[in-house]
Residue, then its C-alpha position, 0 to 999 in steps of 0.5 A: x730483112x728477108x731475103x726473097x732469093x735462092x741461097x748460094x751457100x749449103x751453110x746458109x741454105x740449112x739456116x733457112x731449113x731449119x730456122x725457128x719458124x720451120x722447125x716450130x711449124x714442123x713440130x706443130x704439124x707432127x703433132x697434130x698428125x701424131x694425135x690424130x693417129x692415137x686418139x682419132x679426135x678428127x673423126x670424133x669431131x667431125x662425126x660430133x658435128x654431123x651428129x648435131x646437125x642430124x635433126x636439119x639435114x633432110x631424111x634422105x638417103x641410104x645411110x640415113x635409111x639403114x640407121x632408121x631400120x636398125x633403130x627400129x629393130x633395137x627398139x622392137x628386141x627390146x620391147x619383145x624381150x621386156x614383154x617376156x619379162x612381163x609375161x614370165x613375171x605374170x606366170x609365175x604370180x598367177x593364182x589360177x589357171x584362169x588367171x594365167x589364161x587371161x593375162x598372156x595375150x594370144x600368140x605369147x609364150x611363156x615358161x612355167x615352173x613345175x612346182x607353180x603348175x603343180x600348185x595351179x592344178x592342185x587348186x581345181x576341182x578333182x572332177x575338172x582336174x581330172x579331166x584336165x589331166x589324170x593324177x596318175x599320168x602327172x605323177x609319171x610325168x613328174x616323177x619317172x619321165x624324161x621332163x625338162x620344163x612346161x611351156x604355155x601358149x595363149x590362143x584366142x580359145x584358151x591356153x596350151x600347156x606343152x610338157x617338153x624333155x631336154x631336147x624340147x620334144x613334146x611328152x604331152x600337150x593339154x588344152x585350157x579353156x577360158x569359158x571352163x576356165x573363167x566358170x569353174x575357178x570363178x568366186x560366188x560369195x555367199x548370198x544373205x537370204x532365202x532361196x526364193x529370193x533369187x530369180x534363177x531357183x525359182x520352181x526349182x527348190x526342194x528340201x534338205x532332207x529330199x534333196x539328199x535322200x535322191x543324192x545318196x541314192x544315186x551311183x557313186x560315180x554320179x554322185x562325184x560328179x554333182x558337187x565338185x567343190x563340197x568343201x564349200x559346204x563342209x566350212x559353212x557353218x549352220x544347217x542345210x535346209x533346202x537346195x535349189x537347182x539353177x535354171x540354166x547350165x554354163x559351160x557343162x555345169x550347173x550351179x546349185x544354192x545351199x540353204x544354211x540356217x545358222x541360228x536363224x540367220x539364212x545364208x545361201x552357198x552356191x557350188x557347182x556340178x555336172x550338167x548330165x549329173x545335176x540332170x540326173x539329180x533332177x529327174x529323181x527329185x522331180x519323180x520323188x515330189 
């Protein structure tokens, strides 16, 4: 039976204290305190329960505002460091120029490795590379300058090519134009037939033999400048016939057909040249005929 009053003995008031159930609850209690301490499990649970529940509570509030922001901002770092990636990847697989230029999309920026830069301006025609850049100044920046890395940023033009020192001080800066770019670099497989039978030579047709005869008469410094791609020429197997000059200029140049006959079978080979030079071209085989 319980006793319901106040103790009137030390000795019986110590055996209520410290009873069986005191003790137990007491121990219980200090556990429970004791784990919270070390492991934080009712924080846990109680951030578990809220967490669960997130989706139906209303969007409201500072808190909620300040966890939305700062998703958002992870999520755009990381999709602005997985475009670096792309764009750094792009770069360094690009096979040309014009390649490069087409796939970084304006504002974006990227490294460029030297030996690749080396590599995409040793692949242009020595006319455009020239103009690009003199051999003699790229040989200074790589060989004796104070050259760290290259930089390269898209505009809606074309791309620009910054040469940076350690400090990332600017040594020179060059521009590629997509237009040039896209019709220097871009590939014509050669056409079987006659020249007759594409519409842009027409009237415009003359034989090796006279084409030639104007072209070695003509300055060396013109000369260079007519065909800037002669190894196409040089491959092709057969004999030069006739050349025709295309109608219309694209960029700065012009392009021009190549008759091959190789044992009866006609191919054409198109090159390309300087506007003022194939111009000059022009006017001499047309005094000639």
């Amino acid at each position: 039976m319980i006793k319901w009053h106040e103790p009137f003995k030390i000795s019986e008031w110590l055996k209520r204290t410290f009873s069986f159930l005191n003790m137990a609850m007491f121990i219980i209690v200090a556990a429970l305190l004791f784990s919270e301490l070390r492991f934080d499990w009712c924080e846990q649970l109680t951030g578990s329960y809220l967490a669960s529940g997130n989706k139906e509570r209303p969007e409201i509030g500072t808190v909620w505002k300040a966890g939305q922001s700062s998703s958002r901002a992870h999520t755009h770092l990381k999709n602005i460091i997985s475009d670096r990636q792309n764009t750094a990847r792009y770069a360094s697989e690009a096979s040309s120029f014009a390649e490069l230029a087409s796939g970084i999309l304006p504002g974006q920026w990227t490294n460029l490795d030297k030996e690749h830069f080396k590599k995409l301006y040793l692949d242009l025609p020595n006319s455009y590379a020239r103009e690009l850049i003199q051999p003699t100044e790229l040989i200074w920046l790589f060989g004796t300058s104070d050259l760290n890395r290259i930089f390269c940023k898209s505009t809606s033009k074309g791309i620009i090519v910054y040469f940076l020192d350690a400090k990332n001080r600017v040594i020179k800066k060059i521009s590629l134009n997509n237009n040039r770019l896209a019709f220097l670099e871009k590939q014509e497989l050669p056409f079987k037939g006659n020249l007759e039978e594409i519409p842009g030579f027409k009237n415009r047709i003359f034989p090796a033999k006279l084409f030639f005869k104007v072209l070695l008469e003509l300055p060396e410094d013109i000369g260079e400048e007519l065909i800037i791609n002669p190894a196409k020429l040089i491959k092709q197997k057969g004999k030069i016939v006739r050349a025709g000059i295309w109608d219309e200029a694209e960029s700065g140049y012009i392009k021009m057909g190549f008759e091959f006959n190789n044992n009866g079978e006609k191919t054409i080979v198109f090159v390309k040249g300087r506007e003022w030079a194939v111009w000059r071209l022009s006017l001499g085989l047309t005094g000639v005929k």
